[in-house]
Backbone as XML, in Angstrom:
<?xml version="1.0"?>
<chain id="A" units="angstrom">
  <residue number="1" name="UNK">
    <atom name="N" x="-11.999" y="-9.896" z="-35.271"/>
    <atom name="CA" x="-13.267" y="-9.966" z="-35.951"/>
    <atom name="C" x="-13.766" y="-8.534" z="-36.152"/>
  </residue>
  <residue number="2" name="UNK">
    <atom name="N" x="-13.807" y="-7.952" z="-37.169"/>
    <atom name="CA" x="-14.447" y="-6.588" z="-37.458"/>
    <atom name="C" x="-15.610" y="-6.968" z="-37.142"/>
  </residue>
  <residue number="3" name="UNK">
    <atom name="N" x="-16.222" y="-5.571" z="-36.573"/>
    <atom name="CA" x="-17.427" y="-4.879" z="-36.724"/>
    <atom name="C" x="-18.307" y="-5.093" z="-37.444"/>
  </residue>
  <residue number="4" name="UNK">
    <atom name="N" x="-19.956" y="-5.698" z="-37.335"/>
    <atom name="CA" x="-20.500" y="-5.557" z="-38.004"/>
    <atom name="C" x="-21.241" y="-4.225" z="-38.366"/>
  </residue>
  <residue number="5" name="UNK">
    <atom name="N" x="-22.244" y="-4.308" z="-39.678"/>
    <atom name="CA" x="-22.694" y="-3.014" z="-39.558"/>
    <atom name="C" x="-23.910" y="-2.734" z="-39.016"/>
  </residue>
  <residue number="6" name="UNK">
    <atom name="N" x="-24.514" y="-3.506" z="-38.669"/>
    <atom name="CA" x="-25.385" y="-3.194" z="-37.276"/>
    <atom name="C" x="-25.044" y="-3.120" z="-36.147"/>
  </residue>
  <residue number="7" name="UNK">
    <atom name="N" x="-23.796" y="-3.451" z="-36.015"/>
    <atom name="CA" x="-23.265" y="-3.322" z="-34.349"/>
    <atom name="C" x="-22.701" y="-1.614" z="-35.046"/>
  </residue>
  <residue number="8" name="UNK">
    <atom name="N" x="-21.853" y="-0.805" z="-35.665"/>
    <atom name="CA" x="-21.289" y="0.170" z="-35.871"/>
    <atom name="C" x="-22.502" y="0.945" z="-35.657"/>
  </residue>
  <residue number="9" name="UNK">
    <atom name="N" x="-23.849" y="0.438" z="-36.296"/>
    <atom name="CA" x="-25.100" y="1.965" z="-36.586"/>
    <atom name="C" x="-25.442" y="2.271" z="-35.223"/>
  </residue>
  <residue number="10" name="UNK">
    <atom name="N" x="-24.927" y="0.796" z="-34.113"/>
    <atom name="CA" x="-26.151" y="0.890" z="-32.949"/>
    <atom name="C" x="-24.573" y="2.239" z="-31.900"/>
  </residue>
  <residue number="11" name="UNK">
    <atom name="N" x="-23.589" y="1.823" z="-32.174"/>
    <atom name="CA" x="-22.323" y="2.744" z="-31.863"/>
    <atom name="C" x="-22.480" y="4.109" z="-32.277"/>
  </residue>
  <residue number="12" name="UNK">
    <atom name="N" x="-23.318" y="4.535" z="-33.364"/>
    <atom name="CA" x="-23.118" y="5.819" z="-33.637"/>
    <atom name="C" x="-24.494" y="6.349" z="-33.238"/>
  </residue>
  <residue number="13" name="UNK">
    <atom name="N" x="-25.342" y="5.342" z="-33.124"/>
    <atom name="CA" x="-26.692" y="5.470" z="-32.005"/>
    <atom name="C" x="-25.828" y="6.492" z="-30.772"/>
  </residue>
  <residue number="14" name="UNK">
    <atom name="N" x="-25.280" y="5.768" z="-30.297"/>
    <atom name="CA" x="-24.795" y="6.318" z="-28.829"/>
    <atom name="C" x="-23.830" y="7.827" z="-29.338"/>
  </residue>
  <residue number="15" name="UNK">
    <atom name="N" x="-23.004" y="7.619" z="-29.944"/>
    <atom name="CA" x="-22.248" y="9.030" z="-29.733"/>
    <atom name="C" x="-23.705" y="10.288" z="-30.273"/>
  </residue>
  <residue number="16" name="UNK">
    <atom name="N" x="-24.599" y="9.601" z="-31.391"/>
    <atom name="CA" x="-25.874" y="10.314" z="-31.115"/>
    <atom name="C" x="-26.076" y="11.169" z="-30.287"/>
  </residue>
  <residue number="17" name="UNK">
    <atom name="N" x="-26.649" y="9.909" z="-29.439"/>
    <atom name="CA" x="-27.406" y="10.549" z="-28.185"/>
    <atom name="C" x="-26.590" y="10.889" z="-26.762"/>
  </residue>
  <residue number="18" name="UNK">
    <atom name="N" x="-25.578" y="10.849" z="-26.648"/>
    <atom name="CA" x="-24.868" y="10.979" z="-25.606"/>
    <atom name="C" x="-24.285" y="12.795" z="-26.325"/>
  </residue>
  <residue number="19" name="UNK">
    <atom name="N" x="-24.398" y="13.588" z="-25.665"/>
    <atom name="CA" x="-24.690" y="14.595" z="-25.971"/>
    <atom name="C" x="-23.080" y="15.285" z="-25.271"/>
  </residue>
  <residue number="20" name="UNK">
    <atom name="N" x="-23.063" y="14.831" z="-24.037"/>
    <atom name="CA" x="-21.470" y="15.543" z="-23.561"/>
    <atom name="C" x="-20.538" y="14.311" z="-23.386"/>
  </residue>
  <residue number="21" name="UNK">
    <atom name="N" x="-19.608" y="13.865" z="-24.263"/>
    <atom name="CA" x="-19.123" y="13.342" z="-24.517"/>
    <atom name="C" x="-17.674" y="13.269" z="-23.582"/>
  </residue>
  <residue number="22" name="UNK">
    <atom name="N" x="-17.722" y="14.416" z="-22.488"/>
    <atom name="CA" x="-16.511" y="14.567" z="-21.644"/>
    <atom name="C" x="-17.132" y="13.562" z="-20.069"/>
  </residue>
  <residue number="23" name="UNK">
    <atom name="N" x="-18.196" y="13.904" z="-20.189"/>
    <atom name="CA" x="-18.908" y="12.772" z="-19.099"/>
    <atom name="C" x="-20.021" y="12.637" z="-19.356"/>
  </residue>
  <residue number="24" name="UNK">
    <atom name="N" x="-20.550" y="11.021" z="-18.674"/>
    <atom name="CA" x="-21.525" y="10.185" z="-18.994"/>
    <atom name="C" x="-22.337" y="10.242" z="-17.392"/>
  </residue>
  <residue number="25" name="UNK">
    <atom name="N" x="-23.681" y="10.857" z="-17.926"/>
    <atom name="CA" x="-24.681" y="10.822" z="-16.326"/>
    <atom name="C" x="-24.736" y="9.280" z="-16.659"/>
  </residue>
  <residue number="26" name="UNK">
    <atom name="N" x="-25.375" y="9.234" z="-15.247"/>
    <atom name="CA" x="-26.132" y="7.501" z="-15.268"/>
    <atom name="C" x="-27.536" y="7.181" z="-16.196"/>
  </residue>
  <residue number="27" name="UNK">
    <atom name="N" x="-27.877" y="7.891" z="-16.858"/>
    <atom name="CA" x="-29.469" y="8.007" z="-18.096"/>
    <atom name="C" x="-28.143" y="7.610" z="-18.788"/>
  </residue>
  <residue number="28" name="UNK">
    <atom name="N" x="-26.925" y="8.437" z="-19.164"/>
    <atom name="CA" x="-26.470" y="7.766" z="-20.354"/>
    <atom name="C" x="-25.858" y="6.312" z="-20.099"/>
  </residue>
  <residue number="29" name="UNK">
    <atom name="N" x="-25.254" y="5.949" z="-19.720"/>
    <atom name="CA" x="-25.096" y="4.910" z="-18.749"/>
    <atom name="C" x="-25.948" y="3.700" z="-18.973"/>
  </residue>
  <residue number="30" name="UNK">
    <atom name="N" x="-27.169" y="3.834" z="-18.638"/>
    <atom name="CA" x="-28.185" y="3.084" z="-18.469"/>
    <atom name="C" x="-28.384" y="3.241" z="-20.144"/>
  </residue>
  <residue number="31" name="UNK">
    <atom name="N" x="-28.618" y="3.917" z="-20.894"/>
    <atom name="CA" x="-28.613" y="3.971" z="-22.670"/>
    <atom name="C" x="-27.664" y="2.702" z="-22.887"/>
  </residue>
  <residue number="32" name="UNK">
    <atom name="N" x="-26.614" y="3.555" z="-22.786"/>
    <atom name="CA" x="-25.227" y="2.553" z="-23.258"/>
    <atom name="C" x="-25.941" y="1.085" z="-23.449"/>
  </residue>
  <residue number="33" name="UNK">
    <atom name="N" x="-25.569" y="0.659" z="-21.656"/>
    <atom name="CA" x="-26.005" y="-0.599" z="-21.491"/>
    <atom name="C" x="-26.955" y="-0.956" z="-22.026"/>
  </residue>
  <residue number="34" name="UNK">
    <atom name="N" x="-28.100" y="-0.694" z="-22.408"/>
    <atom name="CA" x="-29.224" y="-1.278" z="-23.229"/>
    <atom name="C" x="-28.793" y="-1.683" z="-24.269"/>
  </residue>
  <residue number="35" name="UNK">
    <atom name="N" x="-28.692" y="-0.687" z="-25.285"/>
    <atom name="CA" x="-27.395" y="-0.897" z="-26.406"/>
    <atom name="C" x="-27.215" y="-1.897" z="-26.262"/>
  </residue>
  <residue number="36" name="UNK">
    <atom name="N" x="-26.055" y="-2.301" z="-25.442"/>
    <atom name="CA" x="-24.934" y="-3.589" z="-25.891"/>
    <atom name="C" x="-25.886" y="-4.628" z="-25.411"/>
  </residue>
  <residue number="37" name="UNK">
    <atom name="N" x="-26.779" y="-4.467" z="-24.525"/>
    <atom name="CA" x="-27.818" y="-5.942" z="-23.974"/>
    <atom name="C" x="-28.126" y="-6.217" z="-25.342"/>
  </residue>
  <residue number="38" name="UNK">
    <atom name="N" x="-29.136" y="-5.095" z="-26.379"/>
    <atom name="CA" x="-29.593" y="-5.429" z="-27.492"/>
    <atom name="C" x="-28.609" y="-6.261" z="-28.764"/>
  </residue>
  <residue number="39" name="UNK">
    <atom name="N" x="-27.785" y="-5.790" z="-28.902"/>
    <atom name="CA" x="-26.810" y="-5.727" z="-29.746"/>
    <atom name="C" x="-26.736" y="-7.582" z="-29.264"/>
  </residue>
  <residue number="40" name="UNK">
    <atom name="N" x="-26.250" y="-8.161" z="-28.205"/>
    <atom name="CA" x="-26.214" y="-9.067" z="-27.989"/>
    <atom name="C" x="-26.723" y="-10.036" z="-27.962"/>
  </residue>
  <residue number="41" name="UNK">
    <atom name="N" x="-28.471" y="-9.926" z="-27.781"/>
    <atom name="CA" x="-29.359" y="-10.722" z="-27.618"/>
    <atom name="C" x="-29.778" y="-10.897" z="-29.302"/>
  </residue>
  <residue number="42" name="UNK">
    <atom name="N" x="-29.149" y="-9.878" z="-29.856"/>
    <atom name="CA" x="-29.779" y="-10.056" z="-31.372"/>
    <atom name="C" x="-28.810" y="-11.230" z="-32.110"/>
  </residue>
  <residue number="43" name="UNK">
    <atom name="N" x="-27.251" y="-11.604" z="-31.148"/>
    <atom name="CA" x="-26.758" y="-12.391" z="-31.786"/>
    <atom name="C" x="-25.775" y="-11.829" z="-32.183"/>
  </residue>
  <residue number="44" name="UNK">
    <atom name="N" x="-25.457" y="-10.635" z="-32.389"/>
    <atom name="CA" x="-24.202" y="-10.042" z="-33.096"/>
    <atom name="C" x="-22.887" y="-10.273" z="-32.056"/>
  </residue>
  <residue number="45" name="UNK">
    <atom name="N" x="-22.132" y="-10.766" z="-32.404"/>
    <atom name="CA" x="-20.400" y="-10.600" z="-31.807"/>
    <atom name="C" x="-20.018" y="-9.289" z="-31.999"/>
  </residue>
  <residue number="46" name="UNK">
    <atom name="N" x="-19.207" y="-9.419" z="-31.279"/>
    <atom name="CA" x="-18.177" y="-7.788" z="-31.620"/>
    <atom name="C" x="-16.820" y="-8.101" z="-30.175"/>
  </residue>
  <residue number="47" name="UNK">
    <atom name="N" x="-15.746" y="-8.116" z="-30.713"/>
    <atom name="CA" x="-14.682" y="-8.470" z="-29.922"/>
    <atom name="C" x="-14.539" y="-6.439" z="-29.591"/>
  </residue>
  <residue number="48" name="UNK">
    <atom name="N" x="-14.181" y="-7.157" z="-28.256"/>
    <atom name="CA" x="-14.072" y="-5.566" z="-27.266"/>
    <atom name="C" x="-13.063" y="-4.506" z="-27.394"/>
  </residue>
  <residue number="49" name="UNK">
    <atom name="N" x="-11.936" y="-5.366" z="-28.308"/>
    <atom name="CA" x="-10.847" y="-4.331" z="-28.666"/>
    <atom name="C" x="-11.137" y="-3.578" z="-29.839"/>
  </residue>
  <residue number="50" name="UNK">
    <atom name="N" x="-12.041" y="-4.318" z="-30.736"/>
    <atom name="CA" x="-12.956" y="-3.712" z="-31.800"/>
    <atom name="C" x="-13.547" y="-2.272" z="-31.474"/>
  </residue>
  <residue number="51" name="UNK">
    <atom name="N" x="-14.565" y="-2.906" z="-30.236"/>
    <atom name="CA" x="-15.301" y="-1.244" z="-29.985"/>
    <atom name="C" x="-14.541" y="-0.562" z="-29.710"/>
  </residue>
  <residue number="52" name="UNK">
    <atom name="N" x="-13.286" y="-1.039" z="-29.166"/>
    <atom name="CA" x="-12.848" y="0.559" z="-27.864"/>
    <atom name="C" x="-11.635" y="1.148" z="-29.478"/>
  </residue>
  <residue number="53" name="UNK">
    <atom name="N" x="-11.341" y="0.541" z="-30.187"/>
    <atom name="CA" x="-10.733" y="1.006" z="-31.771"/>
    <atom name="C" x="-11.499" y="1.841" z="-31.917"/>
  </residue>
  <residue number="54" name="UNK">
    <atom name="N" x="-12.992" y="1.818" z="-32.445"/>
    <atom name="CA" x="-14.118" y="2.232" z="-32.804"/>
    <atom name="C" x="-14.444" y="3.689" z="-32.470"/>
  </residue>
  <residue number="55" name="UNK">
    <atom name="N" x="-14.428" y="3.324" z="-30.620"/>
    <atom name="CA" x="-14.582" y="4.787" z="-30.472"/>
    <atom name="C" x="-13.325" y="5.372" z="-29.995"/>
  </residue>
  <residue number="56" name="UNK">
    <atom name="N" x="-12.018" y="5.326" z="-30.407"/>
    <atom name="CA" x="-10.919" y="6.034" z="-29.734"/>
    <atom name="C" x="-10.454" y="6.592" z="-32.012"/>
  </residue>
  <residue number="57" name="UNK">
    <atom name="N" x="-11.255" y="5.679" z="-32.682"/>
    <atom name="CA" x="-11.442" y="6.475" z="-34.381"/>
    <atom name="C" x="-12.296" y="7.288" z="-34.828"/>
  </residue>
  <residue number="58" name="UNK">
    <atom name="N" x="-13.106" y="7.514" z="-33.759"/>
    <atom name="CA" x="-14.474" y="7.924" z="-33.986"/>
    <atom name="C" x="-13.994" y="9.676" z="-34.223"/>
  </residue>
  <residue number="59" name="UNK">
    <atom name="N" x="-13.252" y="10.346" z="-33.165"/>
    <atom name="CA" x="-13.297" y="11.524" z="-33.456"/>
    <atom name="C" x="-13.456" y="12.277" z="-32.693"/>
  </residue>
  <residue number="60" name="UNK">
    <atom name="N" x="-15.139" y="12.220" z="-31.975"/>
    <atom name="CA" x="-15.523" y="13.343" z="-30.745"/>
    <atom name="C" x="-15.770" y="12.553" z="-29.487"/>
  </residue>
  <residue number="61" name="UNK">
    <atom name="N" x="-15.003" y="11.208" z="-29.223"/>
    <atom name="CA" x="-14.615" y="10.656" z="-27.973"/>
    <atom name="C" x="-13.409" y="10.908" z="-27.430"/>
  </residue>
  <residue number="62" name="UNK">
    <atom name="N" x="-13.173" y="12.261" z="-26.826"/>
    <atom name="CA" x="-11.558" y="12.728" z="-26.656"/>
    <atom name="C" x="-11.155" y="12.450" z="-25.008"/>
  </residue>
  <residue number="63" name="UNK">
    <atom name="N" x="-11.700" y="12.097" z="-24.386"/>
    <atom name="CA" x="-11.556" y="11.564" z="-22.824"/>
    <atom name="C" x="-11.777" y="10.863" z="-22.822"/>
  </residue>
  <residue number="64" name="UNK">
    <atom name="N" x="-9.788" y="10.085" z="-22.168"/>
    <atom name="CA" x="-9.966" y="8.088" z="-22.137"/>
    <atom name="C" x="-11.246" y="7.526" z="-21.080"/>
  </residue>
  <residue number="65" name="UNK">
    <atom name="N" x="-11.112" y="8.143" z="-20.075"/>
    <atom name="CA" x="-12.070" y="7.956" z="-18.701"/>
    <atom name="C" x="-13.398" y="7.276" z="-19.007"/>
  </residue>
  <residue number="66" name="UNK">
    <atom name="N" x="-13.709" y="8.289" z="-20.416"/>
    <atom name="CA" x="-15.320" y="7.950" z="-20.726"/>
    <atom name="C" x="-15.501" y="7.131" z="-22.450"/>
  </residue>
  <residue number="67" name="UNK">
    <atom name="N" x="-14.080" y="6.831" z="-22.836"/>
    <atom name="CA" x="-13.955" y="5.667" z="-23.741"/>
    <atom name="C" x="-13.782" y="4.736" z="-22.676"/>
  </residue>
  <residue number="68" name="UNK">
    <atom name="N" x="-13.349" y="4.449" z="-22.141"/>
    <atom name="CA" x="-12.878" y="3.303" z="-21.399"/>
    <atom name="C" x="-14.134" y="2.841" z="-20.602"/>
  </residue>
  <residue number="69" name="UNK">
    <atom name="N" x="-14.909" y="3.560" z="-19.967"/>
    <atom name="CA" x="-16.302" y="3.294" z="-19.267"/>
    <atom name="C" x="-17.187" y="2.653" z="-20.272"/>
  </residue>
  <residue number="70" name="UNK">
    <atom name="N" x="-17.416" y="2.918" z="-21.421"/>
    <atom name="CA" x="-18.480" y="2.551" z="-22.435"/>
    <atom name="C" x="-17.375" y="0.905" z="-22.789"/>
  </residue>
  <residue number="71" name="UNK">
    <atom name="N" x="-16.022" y="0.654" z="-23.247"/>
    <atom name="CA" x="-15.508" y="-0.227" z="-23.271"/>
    <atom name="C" x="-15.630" y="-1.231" z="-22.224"/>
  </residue>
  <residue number="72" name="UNK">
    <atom name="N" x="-15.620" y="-1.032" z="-21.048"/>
    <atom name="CA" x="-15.945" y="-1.944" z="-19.579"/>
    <atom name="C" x="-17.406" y="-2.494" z="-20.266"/>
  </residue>
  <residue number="73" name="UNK">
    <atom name="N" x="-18.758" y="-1.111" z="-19.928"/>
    <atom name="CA" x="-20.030" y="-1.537" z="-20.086"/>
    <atom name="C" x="-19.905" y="-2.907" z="-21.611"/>
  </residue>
  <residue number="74" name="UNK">
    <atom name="N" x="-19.513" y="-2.582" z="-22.330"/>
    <atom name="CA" x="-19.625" y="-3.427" z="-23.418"/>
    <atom name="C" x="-18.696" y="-5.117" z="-23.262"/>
  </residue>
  <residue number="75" name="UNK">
    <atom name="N" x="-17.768" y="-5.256" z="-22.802"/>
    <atom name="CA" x="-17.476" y="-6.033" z="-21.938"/>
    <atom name="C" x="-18.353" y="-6.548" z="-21.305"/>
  </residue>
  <residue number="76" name="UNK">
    <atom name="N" x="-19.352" y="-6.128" z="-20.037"/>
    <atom name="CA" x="-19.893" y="-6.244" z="-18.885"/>
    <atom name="C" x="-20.943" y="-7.225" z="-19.845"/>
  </residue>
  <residue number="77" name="UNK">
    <atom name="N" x="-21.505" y="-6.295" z="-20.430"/>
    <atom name="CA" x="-23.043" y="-6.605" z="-21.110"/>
    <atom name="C" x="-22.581" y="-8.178" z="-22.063"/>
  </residue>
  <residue number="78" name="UNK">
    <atom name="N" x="-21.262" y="-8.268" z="-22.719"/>
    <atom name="CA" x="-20.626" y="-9.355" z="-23.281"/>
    <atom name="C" x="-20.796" y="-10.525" z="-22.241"/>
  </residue>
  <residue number="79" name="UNK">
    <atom name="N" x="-20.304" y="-10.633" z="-21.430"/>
    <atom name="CA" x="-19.807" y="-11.355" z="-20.706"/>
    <atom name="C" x="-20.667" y="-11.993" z="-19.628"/>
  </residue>
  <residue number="80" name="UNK">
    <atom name="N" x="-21.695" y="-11.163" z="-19.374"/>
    <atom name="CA" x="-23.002" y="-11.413" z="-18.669"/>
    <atom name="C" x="-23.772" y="-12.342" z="-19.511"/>
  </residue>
  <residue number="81" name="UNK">
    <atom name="N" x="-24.450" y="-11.419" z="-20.893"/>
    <atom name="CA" x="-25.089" y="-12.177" z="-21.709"/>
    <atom name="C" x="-24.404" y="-13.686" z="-22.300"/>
  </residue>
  <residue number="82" name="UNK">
    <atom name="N" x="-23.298" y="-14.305" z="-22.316"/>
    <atom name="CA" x="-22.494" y="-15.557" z="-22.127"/>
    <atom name="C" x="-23.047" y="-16.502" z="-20.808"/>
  </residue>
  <residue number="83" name="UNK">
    <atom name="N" x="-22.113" y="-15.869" z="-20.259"/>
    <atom name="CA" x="-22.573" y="-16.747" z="-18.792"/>
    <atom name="C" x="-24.695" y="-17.272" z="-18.583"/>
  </residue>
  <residue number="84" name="UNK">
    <atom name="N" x="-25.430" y="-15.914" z="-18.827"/>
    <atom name="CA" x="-26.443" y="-16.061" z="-18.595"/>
    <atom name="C" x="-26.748" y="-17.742" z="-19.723"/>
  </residue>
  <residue number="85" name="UNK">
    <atom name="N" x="-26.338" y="-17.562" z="-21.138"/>
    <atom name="CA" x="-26.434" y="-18.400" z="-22.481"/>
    <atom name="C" x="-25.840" y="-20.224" z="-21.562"/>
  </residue>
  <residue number="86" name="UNK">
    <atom name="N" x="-25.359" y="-20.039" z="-21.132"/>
    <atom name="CA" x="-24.317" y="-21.598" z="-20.492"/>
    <atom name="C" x="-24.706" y="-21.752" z="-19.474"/>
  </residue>
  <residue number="87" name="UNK">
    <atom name="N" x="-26.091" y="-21.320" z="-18.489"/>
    <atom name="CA" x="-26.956" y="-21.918" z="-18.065"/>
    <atom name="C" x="-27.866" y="-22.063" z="-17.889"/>
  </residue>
  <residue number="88" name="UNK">
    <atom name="N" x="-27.943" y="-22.739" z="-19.055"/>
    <atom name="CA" x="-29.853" y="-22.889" z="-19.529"/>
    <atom name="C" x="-30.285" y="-24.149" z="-18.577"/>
  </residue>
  <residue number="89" name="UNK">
    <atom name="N" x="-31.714" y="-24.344" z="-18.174"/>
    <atom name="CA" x="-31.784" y="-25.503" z="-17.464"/>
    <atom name="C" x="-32.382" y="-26.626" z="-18.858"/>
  </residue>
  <residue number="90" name="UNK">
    <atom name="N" x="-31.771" y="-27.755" z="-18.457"/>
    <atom name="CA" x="-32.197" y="-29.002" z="-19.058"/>
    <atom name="C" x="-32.940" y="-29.759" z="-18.560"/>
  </residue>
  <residue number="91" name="UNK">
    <atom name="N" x="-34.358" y="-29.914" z="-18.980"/>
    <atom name="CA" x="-35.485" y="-30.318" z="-18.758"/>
    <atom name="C" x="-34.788" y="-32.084" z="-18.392"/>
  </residue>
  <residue number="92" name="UNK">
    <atom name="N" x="-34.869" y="-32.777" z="-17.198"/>
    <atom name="CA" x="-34.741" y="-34.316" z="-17.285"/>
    <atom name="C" x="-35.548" y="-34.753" z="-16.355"/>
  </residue>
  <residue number="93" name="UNK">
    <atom name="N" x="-36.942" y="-34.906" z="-16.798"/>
    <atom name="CA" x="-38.032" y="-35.455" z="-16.824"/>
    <atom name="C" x="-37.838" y="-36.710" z="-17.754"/>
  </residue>
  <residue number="94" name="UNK">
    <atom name="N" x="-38.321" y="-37.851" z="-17.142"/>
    <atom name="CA" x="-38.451" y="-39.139" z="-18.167"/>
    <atom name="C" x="-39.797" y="-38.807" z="-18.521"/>
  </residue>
  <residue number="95" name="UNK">
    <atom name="N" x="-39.931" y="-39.903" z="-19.667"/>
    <atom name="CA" x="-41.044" y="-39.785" z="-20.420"/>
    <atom name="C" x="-42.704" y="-40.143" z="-19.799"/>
  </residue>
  <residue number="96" name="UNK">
    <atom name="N" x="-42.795" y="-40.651" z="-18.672"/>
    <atom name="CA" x="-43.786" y="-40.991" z="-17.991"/>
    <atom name="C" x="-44.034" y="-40.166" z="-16.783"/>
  </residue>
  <residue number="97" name="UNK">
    <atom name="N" x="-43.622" y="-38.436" z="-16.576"/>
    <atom name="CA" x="-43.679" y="-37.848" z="-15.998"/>
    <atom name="C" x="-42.976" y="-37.424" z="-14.642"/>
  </residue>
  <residue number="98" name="UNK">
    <atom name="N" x="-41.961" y="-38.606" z="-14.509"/>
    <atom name="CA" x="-40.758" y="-38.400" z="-13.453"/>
    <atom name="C" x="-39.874" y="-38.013" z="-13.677"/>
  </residue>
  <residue number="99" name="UNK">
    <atom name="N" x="-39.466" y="-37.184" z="-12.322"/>
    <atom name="CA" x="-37.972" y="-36.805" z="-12.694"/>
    <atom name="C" x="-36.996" y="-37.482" z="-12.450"/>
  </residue>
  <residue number="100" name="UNK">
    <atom name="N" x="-36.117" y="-38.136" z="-13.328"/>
    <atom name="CA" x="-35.117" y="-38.907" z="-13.606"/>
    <atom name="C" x="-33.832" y="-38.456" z="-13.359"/>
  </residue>
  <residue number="101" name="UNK">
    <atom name="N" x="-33.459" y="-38.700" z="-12.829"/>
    <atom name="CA" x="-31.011" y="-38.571" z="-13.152"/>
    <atom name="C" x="-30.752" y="-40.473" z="-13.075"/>
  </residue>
  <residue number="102" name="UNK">
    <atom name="N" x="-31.530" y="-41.216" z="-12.917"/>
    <atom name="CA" x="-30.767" y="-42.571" z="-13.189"/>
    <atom name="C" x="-30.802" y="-42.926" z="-14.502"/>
  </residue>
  <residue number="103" name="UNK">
    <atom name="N" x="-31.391" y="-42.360" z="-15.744"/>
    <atom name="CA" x="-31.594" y="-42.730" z="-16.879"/>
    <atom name="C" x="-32.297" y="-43.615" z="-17.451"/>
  </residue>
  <residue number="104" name="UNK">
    <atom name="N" x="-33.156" y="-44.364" z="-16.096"/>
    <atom name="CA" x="-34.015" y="-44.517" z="-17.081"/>
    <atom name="C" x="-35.294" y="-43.867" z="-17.926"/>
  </residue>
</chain>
């Protein structure tokens, strides 16, 4: 599944602002991850072999260490935001104000 182009603008967000690109403090870190929380909650997909393509084409990501860290986080933030989505609670209250599991 390619890239959308709001997931690519919010990617070049980061090589943006990530300023030393040979290592990532934990401020950038904590950036990243916001990023991909957002990116996710807005609904956008993006398969993970996509990003880590993305930034190993990008150019001025030349240390695997710190492609591969932003690839995990994006993963992480994937895979969290899922799990969190598949357990929503289901209200089963009957209609007269009890809580029901026998159906009626």
């Amino acid at each position: 599944m390619p890239l959308l182009n709001s997931t690519i603008m919010r990617l070049n967000e980061i090589t943006t602002l990530v300023e030393d690109k040979t290592n990532l403090t934990s401020e950038n870190e904590s950036l990243i991850k916001q990023i991909f929380k957002e990116i996710n909650e807005k609904g956008e997909r993006y398969d993970v072999d996509e990003i880590e393509s993305w930034f190993e084409n990008e150019g001025s990501w030349n240390v695997k260490d710190v492609k591969t860290r932003i690839v995990n986080i994006s993963h992480y933030a994937q895979s969290r935001f899922e799990q969190t989505n598949k357990f929503r609670i289901v209200d089963d209250t009957c209609d007269d104000g009890d809580s029901c599991s026998c159906g009626h």
